[in-house]
N, C-alpha and C positions, 0 to 999 in steps of 0.2 A: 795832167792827172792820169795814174795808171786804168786799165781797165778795174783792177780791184776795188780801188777808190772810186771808180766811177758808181761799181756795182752796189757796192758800199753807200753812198751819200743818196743812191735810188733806194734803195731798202728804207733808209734812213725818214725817207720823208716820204713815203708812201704810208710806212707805220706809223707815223707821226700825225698822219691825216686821220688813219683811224682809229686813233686813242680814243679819241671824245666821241665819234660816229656810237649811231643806232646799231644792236647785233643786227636788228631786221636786214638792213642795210649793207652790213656786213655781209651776212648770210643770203644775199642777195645777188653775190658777185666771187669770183673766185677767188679764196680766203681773203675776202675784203678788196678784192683791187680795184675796182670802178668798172673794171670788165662787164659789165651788165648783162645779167642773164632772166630772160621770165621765168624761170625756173628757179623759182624762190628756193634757194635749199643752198647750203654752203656744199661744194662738191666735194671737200674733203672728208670735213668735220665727222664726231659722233655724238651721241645725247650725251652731255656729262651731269646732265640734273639730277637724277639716281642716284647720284654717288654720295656719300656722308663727306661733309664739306664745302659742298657746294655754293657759292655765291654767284646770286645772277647778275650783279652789278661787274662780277673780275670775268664773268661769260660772253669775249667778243665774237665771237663761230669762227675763230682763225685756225685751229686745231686739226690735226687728220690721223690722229687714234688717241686713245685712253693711257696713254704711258704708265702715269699714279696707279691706273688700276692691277698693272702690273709688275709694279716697281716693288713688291715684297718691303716694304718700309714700316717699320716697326717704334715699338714704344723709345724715346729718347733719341733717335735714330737724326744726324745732322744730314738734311738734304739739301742740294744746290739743284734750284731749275732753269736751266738754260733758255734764253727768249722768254722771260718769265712774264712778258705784256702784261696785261690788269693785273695778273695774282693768281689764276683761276689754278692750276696746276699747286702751286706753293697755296693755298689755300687747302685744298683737298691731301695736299700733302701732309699738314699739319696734322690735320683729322687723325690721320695714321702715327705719325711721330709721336705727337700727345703735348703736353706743356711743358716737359722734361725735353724732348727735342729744339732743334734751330731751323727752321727754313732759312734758306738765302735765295734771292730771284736774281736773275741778273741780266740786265736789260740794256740795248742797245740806242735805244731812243729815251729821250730825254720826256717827251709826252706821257710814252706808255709809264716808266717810273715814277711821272708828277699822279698817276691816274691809280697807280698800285698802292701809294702810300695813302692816298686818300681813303680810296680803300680799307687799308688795314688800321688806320687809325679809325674807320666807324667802327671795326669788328674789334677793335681791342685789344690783339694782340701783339703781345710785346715776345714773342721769339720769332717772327717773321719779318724779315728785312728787304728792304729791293737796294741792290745796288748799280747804278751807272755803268757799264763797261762793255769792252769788246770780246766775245768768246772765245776769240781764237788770244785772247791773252786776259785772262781772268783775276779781275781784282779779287781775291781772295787768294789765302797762304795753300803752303801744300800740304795735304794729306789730313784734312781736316773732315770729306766726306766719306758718311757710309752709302750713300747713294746720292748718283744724279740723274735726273732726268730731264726731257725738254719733248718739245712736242710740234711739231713742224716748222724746224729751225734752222739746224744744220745746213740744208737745203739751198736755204736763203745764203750762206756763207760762202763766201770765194774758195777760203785755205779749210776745207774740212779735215784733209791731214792733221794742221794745226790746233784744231778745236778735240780732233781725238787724243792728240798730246797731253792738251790741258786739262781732259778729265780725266787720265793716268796719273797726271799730276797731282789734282786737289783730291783724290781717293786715296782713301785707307788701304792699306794693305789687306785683303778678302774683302774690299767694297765692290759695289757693282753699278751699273746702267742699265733704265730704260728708256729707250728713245726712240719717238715716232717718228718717221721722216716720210718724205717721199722721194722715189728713188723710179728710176728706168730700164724698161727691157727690150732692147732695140735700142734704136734712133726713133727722137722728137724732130717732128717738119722743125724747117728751115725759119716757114713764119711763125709758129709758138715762140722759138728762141729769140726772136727779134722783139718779141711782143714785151715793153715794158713792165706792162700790169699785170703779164703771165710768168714774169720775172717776179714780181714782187708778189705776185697769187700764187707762189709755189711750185710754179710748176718747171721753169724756165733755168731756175737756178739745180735742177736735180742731174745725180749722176744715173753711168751704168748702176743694178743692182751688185751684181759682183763687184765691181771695183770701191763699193762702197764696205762692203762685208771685209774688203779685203785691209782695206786701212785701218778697220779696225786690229787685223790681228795683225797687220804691221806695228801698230803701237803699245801692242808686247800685251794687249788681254785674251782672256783663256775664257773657255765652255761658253763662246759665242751659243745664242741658240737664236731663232724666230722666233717670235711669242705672238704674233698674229701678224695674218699678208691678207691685202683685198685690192684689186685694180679698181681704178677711178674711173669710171664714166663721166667725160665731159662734156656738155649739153649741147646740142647743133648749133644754137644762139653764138654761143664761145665759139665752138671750131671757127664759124661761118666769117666770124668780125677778123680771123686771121689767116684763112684757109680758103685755099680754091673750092670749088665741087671735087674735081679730080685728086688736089690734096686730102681734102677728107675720105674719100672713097680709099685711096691707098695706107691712110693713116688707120682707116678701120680694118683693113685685109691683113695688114701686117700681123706677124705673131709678137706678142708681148703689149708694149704700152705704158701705163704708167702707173706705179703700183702704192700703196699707203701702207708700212711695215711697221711694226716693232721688234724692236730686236733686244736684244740682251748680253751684257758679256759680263766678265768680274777681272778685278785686277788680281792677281797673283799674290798670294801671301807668303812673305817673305822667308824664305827657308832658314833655319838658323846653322849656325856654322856648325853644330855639334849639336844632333840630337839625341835622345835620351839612349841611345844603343850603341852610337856612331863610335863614343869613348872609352867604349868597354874593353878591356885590356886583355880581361881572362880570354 
């Protein structure tokens, strides 16, 4: 089995463990990983209870920013949310869309989608779907969204080249993204990378931040922007269970670390071959 696949079937069944868990529990450990921290608080996460749409049963504290709140999604508007776990995202996204819109989740674990439909079948809602699959090849056709979003996900993915692909793909021409990630500035110690559960807690699978910004606009999207940056403080508990004293101490001196983004970009709308002046003879 490749690395990929390796990294791939860990993801797999680390999220699979925490479908049915407690948020407490979750929120407990770094986005859920069993890492155990006393420092009750998910290190990512942000409040999403505020927000019109909200369900606290699709609320697992895996999250590390508000995507939805900045995703500009609109009445009718079909949106795809990448690692769409319980629904919490596609939920809130509805909110915005309306009843005239489509949510689509689309989930890589088979747990989290047995836990989203359940979900959506107490709330009732028949334009919100979870479908099975892998993001870097997305069961759904092309060019079907005006927006996608996803929320500390990407991350988790070996080929994010790949998964930028595929939302170029199923976007409309003038659609757009937002998407939370967590992303790096510097070098991550040697032992966080090693660390499993800092693998599957987000933190392990992240790139450079430039070389992140930058796949984006390799995959042909325009008016990249920020839409909010905030670095992670990791609690001493965490460093400690993978870190020297002297690796911590260097891990905090260094400049940068490790950062929780939103970003924004829009796919290109399609020029026509002849616009309204192009064919003007006089």
């Amino acid at each position: 089995m490749n690395e990929e696949n390796k990294l791939k079937d860990l993801v797999k069944q680390k999220y699979g463990e925490i479908a049915f868990q407690d948020k407490a529990l979750n929120q407990a450990s770094c986005c859920g990983s069993s890492c155990c921290s006393s420092d009750v608080y998910n290190i990512m996460s942000e409040d999403y209870s505020q927000l019109e749409g909200y369900n606290p049963d699709a609320d697992l504290g895996l999250g590390c920013g508000l995507p939805t709140q900045f995703a500009g999604i609109k009445e009718g508007n079909t949106v795809i949310d990448l690692g769409s776990g319980a629904g919490n995202d596609c939920f809130i996204a509805r909110r915005e869309a309306g009843a005239s819109g489509k949510i689509i989740g689309v989930d890589f674990t088979p747990q989290m989608i047995e836990k989203a439909r359940l979900n959506v079948e107490k709330l009732g809602y028949n334009n919100v779907e979870f479908r099975q699959g892998d993001i870097e090849n997305m069961p759904v056709g092309a060019e079907i969204a005006d927006v996608v979003v996803s929320n500390c996900v990407l991350n988790l993915v070996p080929n994010k080249d790949a998964v930028f692909g595929e939302i170029y793909r199923v976007l409309k021409p003038g659609g757009h993204f937002s998407i939370s990630d967590i992303v790096l500035i510097g070098s991550l110690p040697a032992g966080l990378k090693r660390a499993a559960e800092m693998y599957a807690g987000c933190v392990a699978g992240a790139i450079q931040k430039e070389q992140y910004l930058d796949l984006i606009r390799k995959n042909g999207f325009v008016n990249l922007s920020l839409q909010k940056e905030k670095f992670i403080e990791i609690p001493e508990d965490i460093l400690a269970a993978y870190l020297s004293q002297e690796e911590i101490r260097e891990f905090k001196a260094a400049e940068g670390g490790i950062q929780s983004i939103t970003v924004y970009a829009e796919k290109a709308v399609k020029a026509d071959s002849c616009g309204p002046d192009c064919c003007n003879n006089s």
